[in-house]
Residue, then its C-alpha position, 0 to 999 in steps of 0.5 A: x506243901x503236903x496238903x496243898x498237893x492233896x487238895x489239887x487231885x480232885x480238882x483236876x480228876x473232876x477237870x478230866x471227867x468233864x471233858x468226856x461229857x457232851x451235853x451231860x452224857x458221856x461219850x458211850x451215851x452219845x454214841x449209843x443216842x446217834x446210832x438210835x437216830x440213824x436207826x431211826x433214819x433208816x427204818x423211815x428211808x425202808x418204809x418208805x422203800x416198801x412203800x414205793x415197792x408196793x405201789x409198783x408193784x400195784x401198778x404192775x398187777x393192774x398193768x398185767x390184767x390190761x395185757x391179759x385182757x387185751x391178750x384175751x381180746x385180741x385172740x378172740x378178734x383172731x379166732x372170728x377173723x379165721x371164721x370169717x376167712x374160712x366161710x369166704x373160702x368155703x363160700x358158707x356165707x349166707x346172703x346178708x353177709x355176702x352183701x356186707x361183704x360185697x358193700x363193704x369192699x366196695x366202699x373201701x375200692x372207691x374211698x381207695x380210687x378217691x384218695x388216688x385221685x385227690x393225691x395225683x391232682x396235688x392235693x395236701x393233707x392240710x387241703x384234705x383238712x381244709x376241705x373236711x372243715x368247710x364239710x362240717x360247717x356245710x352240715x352244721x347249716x344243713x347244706x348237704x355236700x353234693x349240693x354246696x356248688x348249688x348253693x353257692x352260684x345261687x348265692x352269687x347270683x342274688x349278690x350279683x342282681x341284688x334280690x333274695x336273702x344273704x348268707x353273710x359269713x358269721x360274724x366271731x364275737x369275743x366277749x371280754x366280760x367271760x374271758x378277761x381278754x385284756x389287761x383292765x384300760x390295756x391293749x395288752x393281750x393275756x397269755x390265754x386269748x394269745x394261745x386262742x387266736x392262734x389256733x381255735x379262732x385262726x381255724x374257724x377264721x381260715x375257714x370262714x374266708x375259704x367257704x365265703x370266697x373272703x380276703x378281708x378280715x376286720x378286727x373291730x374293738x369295742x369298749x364300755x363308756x368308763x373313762x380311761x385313766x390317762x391325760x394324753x394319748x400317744x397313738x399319732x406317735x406308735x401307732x403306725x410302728x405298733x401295727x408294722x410289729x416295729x413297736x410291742x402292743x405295750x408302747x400304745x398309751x390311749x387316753x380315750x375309748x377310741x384309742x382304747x378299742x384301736x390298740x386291742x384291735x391292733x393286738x388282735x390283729x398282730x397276732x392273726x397277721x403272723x399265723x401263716x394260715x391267714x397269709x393271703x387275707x388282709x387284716x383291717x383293725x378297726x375301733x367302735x368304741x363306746x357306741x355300738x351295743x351288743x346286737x349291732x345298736x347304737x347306744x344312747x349313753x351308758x355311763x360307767x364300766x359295763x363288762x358286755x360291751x367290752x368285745x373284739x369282733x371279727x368280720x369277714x368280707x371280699x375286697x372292694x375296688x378303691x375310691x380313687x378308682x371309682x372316682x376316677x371312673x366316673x370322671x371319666x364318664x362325665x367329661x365329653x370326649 
């Protein structure tokens, strides 16, 4: 019994020292090994502190050089407004500062006088707008300001008796190939030419119906010869839901290139229909498939996909009197009274 008690106590010392160890490290070890890697946590979070610090603090040496140099700037744009206020005083001008001054305070009355005037007949910042478009267009042609009123009755009139040359209003030609305008055998619009018919080619659309006197504007599409993909159309079904916004873009299913270059000039069309810059002008989609070429030539068969004649065209033009009218006119010219 004596030696069977002798030999159980190092059993259960060896049992107890196990129980502190974790890992193989007692626990005074672990606890010194944890305290290094919070050390180790802490000194990177401090250096990246300081890291921080220094770059604000960069930022805000380069931010005080700007201020002392605008400071620097502006007392010296102080000190020559006070020369100048002092020689206007004294009346020490010479004779071609008198004249700049003179000019320049006249320019500044009449623009003054102008903008008053402008105001009081109703006139808006976007007519303001407006009015400073067509001014650049006029000079981009050449066509100086005071005598755009000239040009355009002389316009009308060689409209009117059918002689002389035409000025027709630009046509806007959207090549496909450079932009990818279009989803590949879709009329879905990408998010990027959605975003430039609403601004950039809505503006200069706006612009060409004011300087032209238009109300009709033609979204024409254009497509290649290669076969689109689909056995069977749908467009005598959606397209007439799609143009009045009751149906997306997306439910036209063409099986042809006719049908394919109506539904793009549907989307297109759609989406100049809801910018309120083109309230008053009527959007016609139209479709000329596979047989116009760029340059206004009819093709002879070009097979396959070729990216330059996938294209929108946008036409501006004036209203024609209906068909019905003139038939009905005429009609009544010919039967005796």
């Amino acid at each position: 019994m004596v030696a069977g008690s002798q030999d159980s106590t190092p059993k259960l010392e060896h049992k107890g020292y196990n129980r502190g160890l974790i890992l193989g490290l007692t626990m005074a070890e672990s606890m010194l090994l944890l305290v290094f890697c919070l050390l180790l946590v802490a000194a990177a979070l401090i250096s990246a502190e300081r890291h921080k610090r220094y770059d604000v603090e960069r930022k805000l040496e380069k931010a005080e050089q700007q201020v002392a140099l605008l400071e620097k700037k502006r007392a010296e744009q102080a000190a020559e407004i006070v020369l100048l206020q002092s020689k206007v005083v004294s009346g020490d001008l010479s004779a071609a500062d008198r004249a700049a001054v003179d000019k320049q305070w006249r320019e500044l009355v009449l623009a003054k006088e102008t903008l008053d005037s402008v105001i009081d007949q109703g006139a808006t910042a976007a007519d303001l707008q407006s009015l400073s478009r067509v001014a650049a267009i006029l000079k981009e042609h050449g066509i100086p300001l005071t005598a755009a009123p000239d040009q355009v009755n002389k316009l009308l009139a060689e409209n009117g008796g059918g002689k002389g040359m035409h000025d027709w209003p630009p046509i806007i030609n959207l090549d496909d190939a450079k932009k990818n305008y279009f989803q590949s055998g879709s009329a879905e619009l990408t998010g990027t030419f959605a975003q430039l018919l609403s601004t950039t080619i809505t503006d200069e659309i706006a612009s060409n119906l004011s300087l032209y006197g238009a109300n009709i504007v033609e979204v024409i599409g254009h497509t290649d010869e290669q076969p689109v993909a689909r056995e069977k159309s749908n467009l005598d079904d959606t397209i007439i839901n799609a143009m009045d916004g009751r149906l997306p873009v997306s439910a036209l299913l063409p099986a042809d290139n006719a049908g394919l270059g109506l539904a793009r000039a549907i989307a297109v069309a759609n989406v100049l229909k809801a910018n309120p810059k083109l309230k008053d002008a009527t959007i016609l989609p139209m479709s000329a498939a596979q047989l116009i070429l760029p340059g206004d030539t009819i093709t002879s068969g070009q097979r396959g996909a070729v990216e330059a004649r996938r294209r929108i065209e946008i036409r501006v033009r004036g209203r024609t009197a209906p068909v019905a009218v003139i038939n009905a006119g005429a009609a009544a010219s010919a039967d005796p009274q």
